[in-house]
C-alpha positions as CSV (number, residue, x, y, z in Angstrom):
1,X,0.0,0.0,0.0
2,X,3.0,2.4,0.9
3,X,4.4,2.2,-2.7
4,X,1.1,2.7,-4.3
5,X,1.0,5.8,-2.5
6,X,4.4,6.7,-3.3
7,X,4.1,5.8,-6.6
8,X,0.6,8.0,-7.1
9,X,1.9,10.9,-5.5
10,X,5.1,11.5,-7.7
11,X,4.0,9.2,-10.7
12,X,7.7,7.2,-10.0
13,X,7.7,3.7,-8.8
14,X,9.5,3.3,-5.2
15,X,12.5,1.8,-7.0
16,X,12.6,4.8,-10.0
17,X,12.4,7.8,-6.2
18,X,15.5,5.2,-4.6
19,X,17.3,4.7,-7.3
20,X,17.0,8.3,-8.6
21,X,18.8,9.5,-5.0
22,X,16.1,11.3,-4.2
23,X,14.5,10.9,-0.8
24,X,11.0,11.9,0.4
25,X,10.7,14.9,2.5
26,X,9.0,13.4,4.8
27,X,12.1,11.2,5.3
28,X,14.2,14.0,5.3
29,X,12.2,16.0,8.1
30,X,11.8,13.1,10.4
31,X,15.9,11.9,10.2
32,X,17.2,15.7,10.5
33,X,14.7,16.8,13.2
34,X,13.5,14.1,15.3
35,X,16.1,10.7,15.0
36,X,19.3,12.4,15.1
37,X,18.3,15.2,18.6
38,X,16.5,11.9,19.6
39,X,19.4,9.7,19.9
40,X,21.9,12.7,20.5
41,X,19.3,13.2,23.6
42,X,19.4,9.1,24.7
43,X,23.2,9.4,24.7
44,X,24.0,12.7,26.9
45,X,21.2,10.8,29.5
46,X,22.7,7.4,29.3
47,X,26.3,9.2,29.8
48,X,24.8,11.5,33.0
49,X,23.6,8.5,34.6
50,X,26.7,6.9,34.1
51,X,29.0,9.3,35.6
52,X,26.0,10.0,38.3
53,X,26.4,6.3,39.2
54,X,30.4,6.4,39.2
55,X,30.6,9.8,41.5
56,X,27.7,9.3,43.9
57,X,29.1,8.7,47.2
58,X,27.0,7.6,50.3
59,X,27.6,10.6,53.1
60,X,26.5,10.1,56.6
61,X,26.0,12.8,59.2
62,X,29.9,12.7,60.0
63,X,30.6,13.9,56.1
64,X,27.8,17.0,56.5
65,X,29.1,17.7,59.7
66,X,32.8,18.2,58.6
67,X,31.3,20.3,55.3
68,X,29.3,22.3,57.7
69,X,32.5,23.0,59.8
70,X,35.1,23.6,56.5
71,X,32.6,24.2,53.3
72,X,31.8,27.4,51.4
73,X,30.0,29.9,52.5
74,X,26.9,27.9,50.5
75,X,28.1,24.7,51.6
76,X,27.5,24.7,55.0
77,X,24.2,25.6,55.4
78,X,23.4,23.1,52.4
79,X,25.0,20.3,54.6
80,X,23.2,21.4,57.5
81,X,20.2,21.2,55.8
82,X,21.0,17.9,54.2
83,X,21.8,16.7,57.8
84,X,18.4,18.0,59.1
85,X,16.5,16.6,56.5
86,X,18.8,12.5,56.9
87,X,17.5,12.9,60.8
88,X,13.8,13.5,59.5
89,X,13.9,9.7,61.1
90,X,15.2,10.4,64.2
91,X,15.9,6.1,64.0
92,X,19.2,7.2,61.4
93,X,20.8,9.6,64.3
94,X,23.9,8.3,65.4
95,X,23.9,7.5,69.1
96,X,27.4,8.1,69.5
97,X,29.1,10.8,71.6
98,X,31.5,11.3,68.9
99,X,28.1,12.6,67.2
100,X,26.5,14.7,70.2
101,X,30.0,16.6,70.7
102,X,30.2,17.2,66.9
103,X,26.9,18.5,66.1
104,X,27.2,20.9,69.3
105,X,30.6,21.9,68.3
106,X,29.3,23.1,64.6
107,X,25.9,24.8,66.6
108,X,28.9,26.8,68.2
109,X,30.4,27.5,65.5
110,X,28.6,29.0,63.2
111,X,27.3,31.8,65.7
112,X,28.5,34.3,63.3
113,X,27.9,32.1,59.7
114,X,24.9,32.5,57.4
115,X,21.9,31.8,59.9
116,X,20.5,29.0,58.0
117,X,23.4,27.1,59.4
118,X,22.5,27.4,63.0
119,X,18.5,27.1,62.2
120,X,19.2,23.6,60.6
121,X,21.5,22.1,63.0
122,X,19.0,23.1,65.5
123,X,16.5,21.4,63.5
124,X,18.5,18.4,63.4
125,X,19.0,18.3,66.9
126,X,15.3,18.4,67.8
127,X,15.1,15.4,65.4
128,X,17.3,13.3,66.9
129,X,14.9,13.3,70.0
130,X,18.3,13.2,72.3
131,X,17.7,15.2,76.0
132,X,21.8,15.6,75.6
133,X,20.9,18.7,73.5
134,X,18.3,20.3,75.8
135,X,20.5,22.9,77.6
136,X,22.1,24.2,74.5
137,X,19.1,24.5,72.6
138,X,17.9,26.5,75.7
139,X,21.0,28.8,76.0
140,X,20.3,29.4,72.6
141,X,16.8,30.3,72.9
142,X,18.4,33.5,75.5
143,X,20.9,35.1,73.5
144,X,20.4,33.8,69.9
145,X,18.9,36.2,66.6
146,X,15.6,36.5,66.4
147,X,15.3,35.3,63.3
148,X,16.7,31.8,64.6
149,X,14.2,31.5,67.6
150,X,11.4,30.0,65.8
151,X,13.7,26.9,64.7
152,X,15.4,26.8,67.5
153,X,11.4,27.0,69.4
154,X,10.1,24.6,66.8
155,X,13.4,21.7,68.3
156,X,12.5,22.3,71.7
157,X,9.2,21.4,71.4
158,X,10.7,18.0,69.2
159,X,12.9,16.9,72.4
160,X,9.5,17.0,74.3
161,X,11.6,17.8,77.3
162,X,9.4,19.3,80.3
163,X,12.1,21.1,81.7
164,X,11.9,23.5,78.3
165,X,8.4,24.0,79.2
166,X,9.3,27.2,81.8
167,X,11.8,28.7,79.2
168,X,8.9,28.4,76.2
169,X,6.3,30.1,78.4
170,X,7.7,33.7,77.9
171,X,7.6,33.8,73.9
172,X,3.8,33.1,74.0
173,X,3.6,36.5,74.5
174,X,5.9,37.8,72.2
175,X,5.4,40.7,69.5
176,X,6.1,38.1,66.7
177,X,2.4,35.9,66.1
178,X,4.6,33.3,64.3
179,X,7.1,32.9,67.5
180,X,3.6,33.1,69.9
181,X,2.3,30.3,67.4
182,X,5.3,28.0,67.6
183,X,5.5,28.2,71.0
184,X,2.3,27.2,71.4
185,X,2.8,24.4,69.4
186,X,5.8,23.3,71.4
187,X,4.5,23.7,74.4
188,X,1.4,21.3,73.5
189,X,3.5,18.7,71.9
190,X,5.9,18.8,75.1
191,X,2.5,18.1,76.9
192,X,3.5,19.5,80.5
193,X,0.3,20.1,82.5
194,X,2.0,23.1,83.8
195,X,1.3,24.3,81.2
196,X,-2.2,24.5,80.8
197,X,-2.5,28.6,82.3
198,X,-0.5,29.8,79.8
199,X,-2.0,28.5,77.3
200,X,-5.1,29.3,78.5
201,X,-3.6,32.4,77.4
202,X,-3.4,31.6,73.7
203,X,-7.4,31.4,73.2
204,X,-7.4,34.6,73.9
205,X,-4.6,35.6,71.4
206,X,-5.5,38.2,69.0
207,X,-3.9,35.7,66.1
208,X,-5.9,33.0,65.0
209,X,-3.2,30.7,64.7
210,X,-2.2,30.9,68.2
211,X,-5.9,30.1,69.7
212,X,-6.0,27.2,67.2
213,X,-3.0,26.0,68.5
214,X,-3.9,26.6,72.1
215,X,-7.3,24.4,71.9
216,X,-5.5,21.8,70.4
217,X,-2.6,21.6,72.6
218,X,-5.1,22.4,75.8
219,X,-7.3,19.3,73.9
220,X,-4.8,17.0,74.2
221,X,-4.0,17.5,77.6
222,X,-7.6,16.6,78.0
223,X,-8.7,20.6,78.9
224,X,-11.7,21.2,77.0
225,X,-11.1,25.2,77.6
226,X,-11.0,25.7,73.6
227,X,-14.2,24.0,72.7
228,X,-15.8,27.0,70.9
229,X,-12.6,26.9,69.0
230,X,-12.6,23.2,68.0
231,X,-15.9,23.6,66.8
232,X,-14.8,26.4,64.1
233,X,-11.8,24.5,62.8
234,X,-14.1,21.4,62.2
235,X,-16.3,24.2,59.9
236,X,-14.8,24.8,56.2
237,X,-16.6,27.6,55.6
238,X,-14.9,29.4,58.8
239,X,-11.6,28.4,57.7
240,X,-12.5,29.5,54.1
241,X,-12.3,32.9,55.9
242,X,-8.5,32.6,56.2
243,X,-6.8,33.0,52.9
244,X,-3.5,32.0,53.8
245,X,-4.6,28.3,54.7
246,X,-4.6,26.3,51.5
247,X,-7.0,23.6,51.2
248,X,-4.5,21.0,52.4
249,X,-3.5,22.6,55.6
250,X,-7.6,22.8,55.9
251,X,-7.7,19.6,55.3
252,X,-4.4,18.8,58.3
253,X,-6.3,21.1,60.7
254,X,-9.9,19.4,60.6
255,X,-8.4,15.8,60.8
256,X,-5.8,17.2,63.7
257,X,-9.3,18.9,65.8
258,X,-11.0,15.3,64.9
259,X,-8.1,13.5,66.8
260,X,-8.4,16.2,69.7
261,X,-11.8,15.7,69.8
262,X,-11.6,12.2,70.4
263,X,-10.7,13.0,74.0
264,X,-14.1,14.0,74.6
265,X,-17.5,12.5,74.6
266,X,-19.5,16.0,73.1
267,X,-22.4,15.6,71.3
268,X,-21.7,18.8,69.2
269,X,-18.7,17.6,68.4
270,X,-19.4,14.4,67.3
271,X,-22.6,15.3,65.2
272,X,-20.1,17.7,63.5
273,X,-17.3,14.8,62.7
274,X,-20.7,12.5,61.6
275,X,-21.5,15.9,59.0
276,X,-18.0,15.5,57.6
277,X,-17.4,12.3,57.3
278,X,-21.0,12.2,54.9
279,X,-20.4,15.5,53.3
280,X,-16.7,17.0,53.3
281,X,-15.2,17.8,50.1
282,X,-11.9,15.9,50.8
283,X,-12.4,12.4,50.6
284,X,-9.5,11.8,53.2
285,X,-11.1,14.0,55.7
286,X,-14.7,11.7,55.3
287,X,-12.9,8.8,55.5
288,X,-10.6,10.0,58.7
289,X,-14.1,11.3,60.3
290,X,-15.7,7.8,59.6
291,X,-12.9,6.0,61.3
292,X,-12.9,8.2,64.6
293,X,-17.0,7.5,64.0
294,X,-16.5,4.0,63.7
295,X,-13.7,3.8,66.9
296,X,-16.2,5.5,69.3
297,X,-19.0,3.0,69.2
């Protein structure tokens, strides 16, 4: 069928176009413009890989450690990060001291380096879950930058230490909301009924972050103080009111007030969760609603 074509649409025969030298266009366009940048493409990827494969090296948090304490300026804080984000399983921390000593010497260190050096090594050190790093994390929290105090906020509240929980008290009432918020936050995850008054404090917060914060954290520490404030985070239409939280961190604080709620035998509450878990726009969300539904009877 392909030489009857050819042979109707340029009144040759296949053989008479081939053996004339001629060569389709069609021919022409596809071997200039798509084979050859095709293959030329397949090659530079197969040779990438190949030297990807031949320099890749497998670094533990020794190697980051010693580029965070000799790297470039951009080098440190990338290893710092890349240590961080290793420890995000706090299961892959070394338990050594070797490692504890290290990791406090860099902290040290880089008091006067690019801040994001300090703000990940504190990060990695509240995911390592080790106490060891509780009283430098706290010194820090006195005379450190403000613009490191929410990390170094955000670790403390990782360690769940209860000793922090005195030291974390004063930023709730910071000028900063976000520094208020995370200390909130820290404060409920370290769970220390002491606690409970000053965060007490935080439903009354003029930012909406902080109360939501403080019911949830009061919530879990079985205070049903923030009730009226549970009730709105299990309402889209009053988070829909808050522009800055995309649908996904909608959809982390509704399941988050479901688990707080679970605490509590409320009728309110529950005919809410039984609304959502028939009628919420996020499948995940109904289907988290149904299970808390389904675990209280």
């Amino acid at each position: 069928m392909e030489k009857d074509f050819l042979k109707q649409d340029t009144g040759k025969s296949v053989e008479s176009v081939e053996g004339s030298g001629e060569k389709p266009f069609f021919r022409v366009i596809v071997h200039s413009f798509f084979i050859i940048p095709f293959l030329i493409a397949v090659f530079c990827l197969l040779l990438f890989g190949a030297m990807h494969l031949l320099t890749r090296e497998n670094r533990d948090a020794y190697d980051y450690l010693e580029d965070v304490k000799v790297g470039g300026m951009t080098k440190r804080w990338q290893a710092a990060f890349e240590l961080s984000k290793m420890l995000v399983n706090a299961q892959q921390a070394p338990k050594e001291k070797r490692f504890i000593n290290e990791l406090i010497a860099a902290f040290n260190g880089a008091k006067q380096d690019d801040p994001r050096v300090r703000q990940y090594l504190a990060l990695a050190m509240g995911r390592t879950q080790n106490p060891e790093f509780l009283n430098l994390l706290l010194e820090a929290l006195d005379d450190d930058k403000d613009e490191n105090l929410p990390t170094i906020i955000y670790a403390l509240g990782m360690l769940k230490q209860k000793e922090a929980a005195l030291a974390l008290a004063k930023f709730v009432h910071h000028s900063n909301a976000r520094i208020r918020s995370l200390s909130i936050a820290a404060l409920g995850h370290i769970g220390n009924p002491s606690s409970q008054p000053v965060l007490k404090q935080g439903l009354i917060d003029a930012e909406a972050n902080v109360q939501w914060g403080a019911a949830l954290a009061l919530a879990q520490m079985g205070d049903f103080s923030g009730k009226d404030i549970l009730f709105d985070l299990l309402d889209r239409r009053y988070l829909d009111n808050f522009k800055e939280v995309n649908p996904e961190e909608q959809n982390q604080l509704i399941m988050a007030t479901i688990q707080s709620a679970s605490l509590f035998d409320d009728g309110q509450l529950q005919a809410r969760i039984r609304e959502i878990s028939q009628t919420d726009k996020n499948m995940q969300v109904r289907a988290y609603a149904l299970q808390y539904l389904k675990s209280t009877h």
